[in-house]
C-alpha positions, -999 to 999 in steps of 0.1 A, spaced: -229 104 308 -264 121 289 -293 125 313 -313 95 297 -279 71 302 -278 77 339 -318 74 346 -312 38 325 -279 27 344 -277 4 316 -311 -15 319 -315 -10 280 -281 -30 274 -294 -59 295 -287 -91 270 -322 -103 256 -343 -81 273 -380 -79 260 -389 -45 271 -380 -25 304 -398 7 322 -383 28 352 -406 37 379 -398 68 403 -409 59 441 -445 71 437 -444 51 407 -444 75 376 -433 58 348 -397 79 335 -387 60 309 -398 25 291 -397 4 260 -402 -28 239 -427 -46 257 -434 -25 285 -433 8 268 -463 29 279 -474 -3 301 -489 16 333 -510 -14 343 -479 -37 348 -459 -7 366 -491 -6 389 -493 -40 399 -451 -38 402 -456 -13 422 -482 -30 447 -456 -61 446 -427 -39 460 -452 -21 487 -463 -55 499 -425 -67 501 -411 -41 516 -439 -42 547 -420 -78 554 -391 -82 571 -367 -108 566 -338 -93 583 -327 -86 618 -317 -50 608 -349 -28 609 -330 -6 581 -322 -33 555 -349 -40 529 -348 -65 497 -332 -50 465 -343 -70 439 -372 -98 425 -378 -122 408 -417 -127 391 -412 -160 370 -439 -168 343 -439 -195 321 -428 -177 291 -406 -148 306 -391 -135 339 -398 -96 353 -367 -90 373 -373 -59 399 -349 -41 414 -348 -11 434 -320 17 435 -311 52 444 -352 57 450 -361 37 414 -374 6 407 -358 -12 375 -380 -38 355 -363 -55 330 -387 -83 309 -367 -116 298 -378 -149 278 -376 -171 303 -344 -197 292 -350 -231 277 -333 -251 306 -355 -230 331 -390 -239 318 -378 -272 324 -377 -271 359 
């Protein structure tokens, strides 16, 4: 596996993905494209998301945070997740039978 596959982990073969970046934990920006290539203003405000999240607990384990999120629009859906110390952001059209909800 190249160096570029395994900082991906397959976020670019996602099925009708719109655009994707990888953030590192202080939240430079290590690889992106389609829609959010170069898009440092979403990656911010992702970033102040997952800070904000991770200061509430849900859980009665003081170790165990969320892993991912979901930010629904009305035209697409930003799924978050977070892994080995990177957050994942994958864009998607939001599905027909969704927006009807």
């Amino acid at each position: 596996m190249s160096g570029s596959s395994s900082l991906l982990m397959g976020i670019d073969k996602i099925a009708d993905n719109s655009g994707y970046f990888v953030l590192n934990r202080e939240g430079a920006v290590l690889s992106s494209a389609g829609d959010l290539e170069n898009d440092e203003e979403t990656a911010n405000q992702i970033l102040d998301i997952i800070y904000s999240a991770s200061k509430v607990s849900l859980s009665k384990k003081d170790d165990e945070y969320f892993q991912r999120i979901s930010l629904i629009y009305s035209e697409f859906v930003l799924l978050v997740t977070v892994c080995n110390s990177r957050i994942f952001v994958v864009k998607r059209p939001l599905a027909k039978s969704d927006k009807n909800e």
